[in-house]
C-alpha positions as CSV (number, residue, x, y, z in Angstrom):
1,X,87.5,158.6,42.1
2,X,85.0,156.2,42.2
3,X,87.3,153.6,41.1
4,X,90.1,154.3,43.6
5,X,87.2,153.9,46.4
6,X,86.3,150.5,45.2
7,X,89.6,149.3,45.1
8,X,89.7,150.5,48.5
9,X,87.3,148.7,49.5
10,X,87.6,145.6,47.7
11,X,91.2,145.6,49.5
12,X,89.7,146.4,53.0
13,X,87.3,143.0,52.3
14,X,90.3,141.0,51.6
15,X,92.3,141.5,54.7
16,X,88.9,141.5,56.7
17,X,88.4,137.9,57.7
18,X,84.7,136.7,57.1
19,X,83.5,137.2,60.6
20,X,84.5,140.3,61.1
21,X,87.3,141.2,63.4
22,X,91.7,141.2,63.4
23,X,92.6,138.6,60.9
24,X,93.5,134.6,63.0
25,X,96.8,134.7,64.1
26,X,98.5,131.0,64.4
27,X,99.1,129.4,67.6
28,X,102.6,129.3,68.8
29,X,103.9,125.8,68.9
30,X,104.7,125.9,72.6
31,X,101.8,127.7,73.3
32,X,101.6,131.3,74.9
33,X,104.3,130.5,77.6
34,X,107.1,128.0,76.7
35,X,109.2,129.5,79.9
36,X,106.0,127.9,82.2
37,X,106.5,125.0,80.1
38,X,109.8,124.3,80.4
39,X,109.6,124.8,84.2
40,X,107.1,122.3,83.9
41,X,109.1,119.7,82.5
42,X,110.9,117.8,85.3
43,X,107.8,117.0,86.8
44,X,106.4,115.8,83.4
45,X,109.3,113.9,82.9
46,X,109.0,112.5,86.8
47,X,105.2,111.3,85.6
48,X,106.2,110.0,82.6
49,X,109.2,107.7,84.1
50,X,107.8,107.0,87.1
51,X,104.1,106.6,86.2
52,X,102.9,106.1,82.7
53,X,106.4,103.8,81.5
54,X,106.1,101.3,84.6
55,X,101.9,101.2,83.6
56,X,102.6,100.5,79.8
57,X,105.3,98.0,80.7
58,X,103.0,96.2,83.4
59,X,100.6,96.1,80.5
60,X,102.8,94.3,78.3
61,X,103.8,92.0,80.4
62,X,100.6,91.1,81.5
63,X,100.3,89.7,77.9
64,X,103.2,88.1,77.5
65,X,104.7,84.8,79.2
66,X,107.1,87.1,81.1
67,X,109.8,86.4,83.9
68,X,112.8,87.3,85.8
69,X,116.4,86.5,84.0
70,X,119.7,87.8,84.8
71,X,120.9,90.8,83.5
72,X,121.6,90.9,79.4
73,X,120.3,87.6,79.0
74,X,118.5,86.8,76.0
75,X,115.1,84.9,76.8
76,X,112.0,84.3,74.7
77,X,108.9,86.3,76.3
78,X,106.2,85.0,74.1
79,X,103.0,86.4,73.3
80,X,100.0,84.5,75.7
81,X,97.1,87.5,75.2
82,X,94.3,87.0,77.8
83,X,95.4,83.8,79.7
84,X,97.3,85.4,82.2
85,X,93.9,87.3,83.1
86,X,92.3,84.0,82.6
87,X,94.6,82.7,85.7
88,X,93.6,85.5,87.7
89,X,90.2,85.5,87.2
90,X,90.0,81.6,87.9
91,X,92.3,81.9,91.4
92,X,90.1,82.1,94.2
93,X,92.5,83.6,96.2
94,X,93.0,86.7,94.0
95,X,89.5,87.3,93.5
96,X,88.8,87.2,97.4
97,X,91.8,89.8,97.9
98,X,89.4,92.0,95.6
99,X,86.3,90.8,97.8
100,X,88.6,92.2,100.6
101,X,89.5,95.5,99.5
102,X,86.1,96.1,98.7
103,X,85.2,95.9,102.5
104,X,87.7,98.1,103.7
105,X,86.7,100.7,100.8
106,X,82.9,100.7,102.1
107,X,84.4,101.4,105.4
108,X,87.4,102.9,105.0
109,X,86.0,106.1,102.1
110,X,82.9,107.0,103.9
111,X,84.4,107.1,107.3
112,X,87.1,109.1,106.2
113,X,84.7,111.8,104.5
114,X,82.1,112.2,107.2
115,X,85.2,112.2,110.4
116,X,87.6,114.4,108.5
117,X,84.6,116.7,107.7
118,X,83.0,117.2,111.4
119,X,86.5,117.4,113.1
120,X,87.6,120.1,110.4
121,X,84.6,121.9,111.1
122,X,85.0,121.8,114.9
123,X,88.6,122.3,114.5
124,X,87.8,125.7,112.7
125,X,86.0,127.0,115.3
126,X,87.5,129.3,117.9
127,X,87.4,126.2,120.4
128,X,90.0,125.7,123.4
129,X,93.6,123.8,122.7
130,X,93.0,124.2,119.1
131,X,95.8,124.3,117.9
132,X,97.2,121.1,120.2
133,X,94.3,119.2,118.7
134,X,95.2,120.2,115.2
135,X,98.9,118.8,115.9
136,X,97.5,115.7,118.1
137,X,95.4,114.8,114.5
138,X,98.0,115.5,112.0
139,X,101.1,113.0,114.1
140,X,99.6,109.9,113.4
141,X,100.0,110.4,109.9
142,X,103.3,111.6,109.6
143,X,104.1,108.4,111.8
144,X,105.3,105.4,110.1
145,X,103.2,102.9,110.3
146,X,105.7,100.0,111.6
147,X,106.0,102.6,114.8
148,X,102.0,102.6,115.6
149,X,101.5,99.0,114.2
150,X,103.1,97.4,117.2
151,X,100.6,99.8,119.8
152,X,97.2,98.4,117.3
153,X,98.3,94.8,117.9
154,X,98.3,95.4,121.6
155,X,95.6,96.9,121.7
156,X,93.4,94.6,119.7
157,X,95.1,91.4,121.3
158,X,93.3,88.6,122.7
159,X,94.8,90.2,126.5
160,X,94.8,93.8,124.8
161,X,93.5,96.9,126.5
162,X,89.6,96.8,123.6
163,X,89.4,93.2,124.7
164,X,89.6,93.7,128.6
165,X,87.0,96.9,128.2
166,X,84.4,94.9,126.3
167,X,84.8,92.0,128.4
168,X,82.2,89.2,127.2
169,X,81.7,91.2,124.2
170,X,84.7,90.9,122.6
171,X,85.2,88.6,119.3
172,X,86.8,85.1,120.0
173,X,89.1,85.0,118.2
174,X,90.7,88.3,118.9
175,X,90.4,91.0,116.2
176,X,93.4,90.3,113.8
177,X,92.9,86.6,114.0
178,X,89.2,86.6,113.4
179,X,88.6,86.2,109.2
180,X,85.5,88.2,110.3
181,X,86.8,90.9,111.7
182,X,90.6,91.4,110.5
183,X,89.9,93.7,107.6
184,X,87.2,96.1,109.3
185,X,90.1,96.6,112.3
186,X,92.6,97.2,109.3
187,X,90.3,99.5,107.8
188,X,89.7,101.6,111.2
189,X,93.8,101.8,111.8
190,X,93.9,103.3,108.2
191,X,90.8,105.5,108.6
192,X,92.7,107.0,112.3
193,X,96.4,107.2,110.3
194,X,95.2,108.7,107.4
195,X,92.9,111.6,109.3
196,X,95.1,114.0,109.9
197,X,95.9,114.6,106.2
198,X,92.2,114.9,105.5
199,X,91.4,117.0,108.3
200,X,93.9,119.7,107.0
201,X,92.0,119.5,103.1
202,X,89.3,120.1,104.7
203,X,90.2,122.8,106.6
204,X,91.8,124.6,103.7
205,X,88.5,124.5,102.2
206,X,86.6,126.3,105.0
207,X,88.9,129.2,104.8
208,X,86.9,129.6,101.1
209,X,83.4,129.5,103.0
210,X,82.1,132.9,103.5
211,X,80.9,133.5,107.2
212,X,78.5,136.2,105.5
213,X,76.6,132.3,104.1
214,X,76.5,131.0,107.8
215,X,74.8,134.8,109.3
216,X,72.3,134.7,106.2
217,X,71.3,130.7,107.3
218,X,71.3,132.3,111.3
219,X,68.9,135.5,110.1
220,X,66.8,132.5,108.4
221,X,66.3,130.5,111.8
222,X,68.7,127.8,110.5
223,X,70.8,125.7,113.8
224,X,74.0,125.0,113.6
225,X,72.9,121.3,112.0
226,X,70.7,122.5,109.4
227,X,73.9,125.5,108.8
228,X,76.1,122.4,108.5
229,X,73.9,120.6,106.1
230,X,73.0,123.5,104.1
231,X,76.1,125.7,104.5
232,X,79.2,123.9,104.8
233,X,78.9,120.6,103.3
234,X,78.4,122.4,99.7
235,X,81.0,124.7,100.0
236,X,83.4,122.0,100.3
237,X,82.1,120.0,98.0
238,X,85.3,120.2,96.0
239,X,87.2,119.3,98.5
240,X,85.0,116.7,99.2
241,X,85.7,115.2,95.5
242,X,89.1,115.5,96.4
243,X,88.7,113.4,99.2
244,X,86.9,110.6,98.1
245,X,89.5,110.3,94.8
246,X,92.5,110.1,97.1
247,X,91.0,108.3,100.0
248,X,89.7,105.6,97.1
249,X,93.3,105.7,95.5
250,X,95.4,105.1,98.1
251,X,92.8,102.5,100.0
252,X,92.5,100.6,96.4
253,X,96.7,100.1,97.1
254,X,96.2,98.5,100.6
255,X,99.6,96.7,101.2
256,X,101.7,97.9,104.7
257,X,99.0,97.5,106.8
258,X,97.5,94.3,106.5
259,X,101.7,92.9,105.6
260,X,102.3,94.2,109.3
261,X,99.1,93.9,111.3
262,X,98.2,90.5,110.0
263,X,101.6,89.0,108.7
264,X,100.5,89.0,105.0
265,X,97.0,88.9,104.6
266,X,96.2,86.2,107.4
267,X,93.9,84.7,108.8
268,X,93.6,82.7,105.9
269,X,93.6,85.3,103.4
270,X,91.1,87.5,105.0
271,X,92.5,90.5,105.0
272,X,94.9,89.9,101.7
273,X,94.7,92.8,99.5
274,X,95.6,92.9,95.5
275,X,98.8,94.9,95.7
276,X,99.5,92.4,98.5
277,X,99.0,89.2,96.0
278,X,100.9,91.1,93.6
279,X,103.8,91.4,96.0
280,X,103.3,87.9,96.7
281,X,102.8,86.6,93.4
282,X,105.4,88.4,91.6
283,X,108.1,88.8,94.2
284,X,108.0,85.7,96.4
285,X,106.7,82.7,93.8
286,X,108.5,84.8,90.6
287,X,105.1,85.3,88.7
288,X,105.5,88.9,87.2
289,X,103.0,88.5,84.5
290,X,100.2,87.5,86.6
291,X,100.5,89.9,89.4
292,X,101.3,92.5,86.4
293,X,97.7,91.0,85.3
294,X,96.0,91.9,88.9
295,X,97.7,95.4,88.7
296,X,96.3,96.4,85.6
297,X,92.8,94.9,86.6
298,X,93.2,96.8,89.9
299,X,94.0,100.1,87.6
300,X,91.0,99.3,85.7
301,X,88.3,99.2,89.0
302,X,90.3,102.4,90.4
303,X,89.1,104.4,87.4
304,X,85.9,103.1,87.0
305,X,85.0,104.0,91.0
306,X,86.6,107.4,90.5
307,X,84.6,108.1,87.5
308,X,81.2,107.2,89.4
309,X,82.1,108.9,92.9
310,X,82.9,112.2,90.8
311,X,79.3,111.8,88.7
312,X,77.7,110.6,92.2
313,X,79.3,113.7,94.6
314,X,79.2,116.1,91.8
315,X,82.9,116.8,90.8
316,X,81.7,118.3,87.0
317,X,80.4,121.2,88.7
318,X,83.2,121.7,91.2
């Protein structure tokens, strides 16, 4: 009898992992929903194709002493390492297209955050016309930008409608023509396109703010200011990081608007941005390696200023 119980238990201990608890059961391969992951699949396939392939081709080539040839012809590509981002890095044109972009990010990212914000706020309200204003926001960004750009250049014209209100205060040159002041105006006609889209992020994200916060800062003795501050600007915050990503991602790829606004980056290269040179570069003078160079540099900075906007606005804790 004894015996028999010991064997029992001695059996017990060997299906008994040593932790205690049902014995570890293997992973399926697929995981625990292959349906969800084959319905995933076109669009992984769409990333891979149209994202990561084109990015680890532009790579290569910005190694290699690469150029356009006719179809199935068989050229030598050879190997040049670093010197095509030697070229870039020595081209004082490229670097100040960089310069550029720079500008309109520092004007362009925190004007889009702080607007977007304060209309989507006012916007949520129960305010009069609403819903027109809502719809007067979002059209400019649904509107192409060749059907608006021709209104901006008569508008900021040396005889345009800004110039004749500020009178003597106007820049001479006018605004597209000045080196000084081309980019900024750029950045401004982005900042007014682009708001709409924001506006309605934000706006989703106040649907997650509980009014129950805003009556607690009110019993408090907390305005409608210190209510903002306290209130809504951290119950967006993810929306916020959001924001500042996409704002950062697509203003990094600056091309239509100064192509259109200032006929290619004029005056004298003052409002040139990178994907601009590389269109340039790699299009119009048939240098694919070096603008492939500048597009993986420009890759490069994107990553590195996402990476410190999420540490700086708090996008780990989101």
């Amino acid at each position: 009898m004894a015996f028999a119980t010991k064997s029992r238990t001695a059996a017990g201990r060997s299906t008994t992992p040593p932790g205690g608890g049902s014995p570890r059961r293997k992973r399926p391969l697929l995981g625990k929903n292959p349906f969800g992951l084959l319905l995933s699949a076109p669009y992984l396939i769409f990333v891979l194709a149209v994202f990561a392939y084109p990015l680890v081709f532009a790579f290569w080539m910005s190694l290699h002493d690469y150029f356009f040839a006719a179809p199935g012809a068989d050229v030598d590509r050879p190997f040049v390492g670093l010197d095509n981002f030697r070229e870039v890095l020595a081209d004082p044109a490229i670097i100040r297209s960089f310069g550029n972009v720079g500008i309109f990010l520092l004007i362009n990212v925190p004007l889009t955050v702080v607007l977007s914000l304060v209309l989507a706020t006012a916007l949520n309200k129960a305010v009069r016309f609403r819903t027109f204003l809502r719809v007067a926001y979002y059209v400019p960004y649904v509107t192409a930008s060749v059907a608006v750009v021709g209104v901006w250049i008569f508008l900021f014209s040396g005889n345009g409608l800004v110039n004749q209100i500020l009178g003597p205060l106007a820049p001479d040159p006018a605004w597209l023509i000045n080196e000084d002041w081309a980019m900024p105006t750029i950045a401004i006609f982005v900042t007014w396109k682009g708001l709409g889209f924001f506006i309605l992020l934000y706006l989703a994200a106040l649907q997650n703010v509980s009014e129950e916060l805003y009556e607690a800062a009110s019993t408090d003795g907390a305005g409608k200011i210190r209510s903002f501050f306290s209130v809504t600007v951290p119950g967006v915050r993810p929306a916020t990081v959001l924001v500042l990503l996409l704002s950062t991602v697509t203003g990094a790829n600056l091309f239509t608007e100064p192509y259109l606004l200032t006929g290619g980056g004029g005056p004298n290269g003052a409002s040139s941005s990178p994907v601009l040179m590389m269109y340039q570069r790699g299009i119009e003078q048939g240098s694919p390696d070096t603008a492939a160079a500048i597009g993986v540099i420009l890759v490069i900075g994107v990553l590195i200023l996402a990476f410190i906007q999420r540490k700086l606005a708090g996008g780990d804790e989101s």
